[in-house]
C-alpha positions as CSV (number, residue, x, y, z in Angstrom):
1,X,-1.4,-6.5,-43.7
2,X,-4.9,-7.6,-43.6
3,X,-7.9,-6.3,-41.8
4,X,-9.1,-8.9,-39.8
5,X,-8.7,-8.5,-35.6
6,X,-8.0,-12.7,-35.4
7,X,-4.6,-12.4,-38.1
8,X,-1.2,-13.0,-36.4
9,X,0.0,-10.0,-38.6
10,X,-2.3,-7.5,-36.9
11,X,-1.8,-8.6,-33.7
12,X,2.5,-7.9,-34.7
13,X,1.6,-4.1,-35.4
14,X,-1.1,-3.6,-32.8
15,X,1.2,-4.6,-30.2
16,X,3.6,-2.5,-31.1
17,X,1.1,0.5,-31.0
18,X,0.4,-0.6,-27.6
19,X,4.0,-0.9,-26.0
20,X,4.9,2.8,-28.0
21,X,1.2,4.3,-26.4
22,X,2.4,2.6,-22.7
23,X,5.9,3.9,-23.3
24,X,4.5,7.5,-24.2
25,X,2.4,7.5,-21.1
26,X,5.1,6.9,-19.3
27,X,6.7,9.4,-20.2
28,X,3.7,12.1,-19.2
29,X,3.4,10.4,-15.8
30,X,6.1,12.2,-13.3
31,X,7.5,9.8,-11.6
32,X,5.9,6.9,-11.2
33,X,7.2,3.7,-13.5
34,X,3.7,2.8,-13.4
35,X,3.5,2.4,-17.1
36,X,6.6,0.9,-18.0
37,X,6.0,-2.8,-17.0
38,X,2.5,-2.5,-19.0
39,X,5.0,-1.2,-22.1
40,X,7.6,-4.3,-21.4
41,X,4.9,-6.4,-21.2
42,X,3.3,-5.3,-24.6
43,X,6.6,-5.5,-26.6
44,X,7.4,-9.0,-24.6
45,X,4.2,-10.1,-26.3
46,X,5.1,-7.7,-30.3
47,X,8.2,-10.3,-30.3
48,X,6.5,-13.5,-29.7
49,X,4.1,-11.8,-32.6
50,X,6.9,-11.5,-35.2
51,X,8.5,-14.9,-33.9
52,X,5.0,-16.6,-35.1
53,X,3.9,-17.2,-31.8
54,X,-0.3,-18.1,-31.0
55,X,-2.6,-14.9,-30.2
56,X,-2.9,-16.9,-26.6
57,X,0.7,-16.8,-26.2
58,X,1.1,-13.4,-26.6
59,X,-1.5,-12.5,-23.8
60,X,-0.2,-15.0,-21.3
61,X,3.1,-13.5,-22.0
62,X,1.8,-9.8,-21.7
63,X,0.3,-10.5,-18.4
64,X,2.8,-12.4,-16.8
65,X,5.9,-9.9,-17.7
66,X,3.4,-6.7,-16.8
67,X,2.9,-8.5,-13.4
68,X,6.0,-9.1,-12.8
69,X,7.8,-5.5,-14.1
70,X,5.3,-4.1,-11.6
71,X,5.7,-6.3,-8.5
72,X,9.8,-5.4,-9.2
73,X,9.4,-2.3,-9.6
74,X,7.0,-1.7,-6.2
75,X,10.9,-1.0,-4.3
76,X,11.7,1.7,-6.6
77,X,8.1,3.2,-6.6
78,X,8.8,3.3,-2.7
79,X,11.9,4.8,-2.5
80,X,10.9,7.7,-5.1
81,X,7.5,8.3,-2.9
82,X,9.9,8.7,0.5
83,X,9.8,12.1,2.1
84,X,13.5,11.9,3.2
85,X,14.2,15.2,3.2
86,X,17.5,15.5,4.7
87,X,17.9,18.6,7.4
88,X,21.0,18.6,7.2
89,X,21.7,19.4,4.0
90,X,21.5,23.3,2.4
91,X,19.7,25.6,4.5
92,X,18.0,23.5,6.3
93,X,21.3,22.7,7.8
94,X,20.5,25.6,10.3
95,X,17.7,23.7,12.2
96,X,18.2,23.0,15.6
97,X,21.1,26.0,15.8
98,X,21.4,28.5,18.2
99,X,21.2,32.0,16.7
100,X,22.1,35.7,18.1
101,X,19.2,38.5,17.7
102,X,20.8,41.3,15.8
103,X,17.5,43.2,14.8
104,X,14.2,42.7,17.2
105,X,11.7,39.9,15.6
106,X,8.3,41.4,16.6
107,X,5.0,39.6,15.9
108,X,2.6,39.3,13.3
109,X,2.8,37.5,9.5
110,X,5.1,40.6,8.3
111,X,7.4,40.9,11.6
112,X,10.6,40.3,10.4
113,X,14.5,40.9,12.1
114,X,17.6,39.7,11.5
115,X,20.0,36.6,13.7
116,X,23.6,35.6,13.4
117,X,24.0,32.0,13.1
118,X,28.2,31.4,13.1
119,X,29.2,33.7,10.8
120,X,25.7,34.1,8.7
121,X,23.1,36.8,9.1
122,X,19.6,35.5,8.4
123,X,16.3,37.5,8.1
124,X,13.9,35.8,10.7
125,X,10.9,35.4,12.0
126,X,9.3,34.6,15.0
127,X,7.4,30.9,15.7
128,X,4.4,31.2,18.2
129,X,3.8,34.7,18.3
130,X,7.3,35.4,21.0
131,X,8.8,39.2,20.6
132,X,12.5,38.4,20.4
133,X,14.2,41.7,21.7
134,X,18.2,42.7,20.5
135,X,20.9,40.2,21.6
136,X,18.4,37.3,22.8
137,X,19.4,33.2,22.0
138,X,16.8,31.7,20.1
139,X,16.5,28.3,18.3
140,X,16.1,28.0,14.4
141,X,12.8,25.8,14.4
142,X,12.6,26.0,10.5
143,X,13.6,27.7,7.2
144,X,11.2,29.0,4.9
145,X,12.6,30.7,1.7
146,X,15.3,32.8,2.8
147,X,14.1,33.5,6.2
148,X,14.4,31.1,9.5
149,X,11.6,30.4,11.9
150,X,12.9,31.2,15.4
151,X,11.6,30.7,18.9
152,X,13.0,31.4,22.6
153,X,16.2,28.8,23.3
């Protein structure tokens, strides 16, 4: 392997470092396929390198399969970046049920009492500040941790 920037052997090995160096940032990068294309691209580009192709070639080739991996990929990106977050599922099931007031909620950030919702007791607090006295209907409004947020139904 010789030294010089302008030998098709260098250009084999260097692109190789860069598709392993985009493939290893892709790896620190939660999430986000944003390096991947840029890592296609570069190894796309390492195999017309070894196949004997121009220095030219091998950019035109990097660029056009890094654009495209990255205008495919822009669905997936989407869907990962949705805030879906299905309400119906675990705990959070419980929003929008009626609950029972077992224990009186009272007021204030460390105000807690207990509901039945079905068949559950659930430690709860109260939204907005509302005193919920023994035996009142309130509405589950939200769950945070293992307590739900209640206000007046």
């Amino acid at each position: 392997m010789g030294g010089d920037i302008a030998d098709p052997e260098t250009w084999r090995w260097i692109w190789l470092l860069v598709a392993g160096a985009f493939a290893a940032a892709e790896m620190f990068i939660a999430g986000t396929f944003f390096m991947l294309p840029f890592a296609a691209g570069a190894m796309a580009a390492a195999v017309v390198a070894f196949a004997g192709g121009s220095a030219g070639l091998q950019w035109v080739l990097f660029l056009v399969v890094s654009v495209i991996g990255a205008v495919a990929l822009i669905p997936l990106r989407r869907r990962l970046d949705a805030d879906d977050r299905s309400d119906g599922v675990g705990s959070r099931r419980l929003i929008g049920e009626a609950a029972v007031v077992l224990e009186e909620i009272p007021t204030g950030p460390t105000g807690s009492g207990t509901v039945q919702i079905g068949r559950e007791s659930w430690r709860a607090v109260s939204a907005g500040g509302v005193v919920h006295p023994v035996g009142a209907t309130v509405k589950v409004v939200d769950v945070r941790g293992t307590s739900v947020v209640v206000e007046p139904s």
